[in-house]
N, C-alpha and C positions, 0 to 999 in steps of 0.2 A: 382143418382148423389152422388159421396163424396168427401169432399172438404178436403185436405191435406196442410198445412202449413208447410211450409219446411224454415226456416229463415226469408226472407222477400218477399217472394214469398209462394203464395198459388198456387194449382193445385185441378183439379177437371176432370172428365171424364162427356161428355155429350153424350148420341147418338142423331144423327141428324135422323130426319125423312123427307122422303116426298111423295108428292101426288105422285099417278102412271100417273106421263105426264114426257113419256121419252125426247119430246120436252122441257121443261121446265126445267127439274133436275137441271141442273147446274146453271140456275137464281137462283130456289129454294134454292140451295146451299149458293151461292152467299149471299145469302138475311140474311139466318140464321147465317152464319158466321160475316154477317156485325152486327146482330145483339147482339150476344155477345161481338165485338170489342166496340159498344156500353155502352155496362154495362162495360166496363174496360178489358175484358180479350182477350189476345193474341190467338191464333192457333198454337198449338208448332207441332202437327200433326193429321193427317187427317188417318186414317187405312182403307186404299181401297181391304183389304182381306176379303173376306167374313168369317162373322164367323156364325155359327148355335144359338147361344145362343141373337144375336143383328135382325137376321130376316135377309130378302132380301129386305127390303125398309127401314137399317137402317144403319150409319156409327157412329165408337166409334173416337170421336174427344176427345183431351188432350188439356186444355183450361190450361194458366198461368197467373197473375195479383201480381203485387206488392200490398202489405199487408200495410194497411194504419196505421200507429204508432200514 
């Protein structure tokens, strides 16, 4: 994870992971994305292209949050 501060707005890259239950993925999803919106931070997007360097059970999310003065 690195966290970048760009004015008043910070950015950080998270991969999401989950269990191998193709039934379940998108609750899983669901849950972990809720769970950031939690700690403050937005979903600016979601990278549904596989990359080799993230795995096959992992997505690179771009998390955003106003930077508290």
């Amino acid at each position: 994870m690195k966290v970048i501060a760009m004015g008043r707005v910070e950015y950080k890259v998270e991969q999401v992971h989950w269990k191998d239950e193709p039934e379940t993925r998108l609750a899983q999803l669901v849950e972990i994305l809720n769970g950031f919106a939690q700690e403050g931070w937005r979903v600016v997007s979601v990278d549904l292209m596989a990359h080799a360097e993230f795995g096959t059970k992992a997505l690179p999310v771009l998390l955003e949050r106003e930077v508290k003065l």
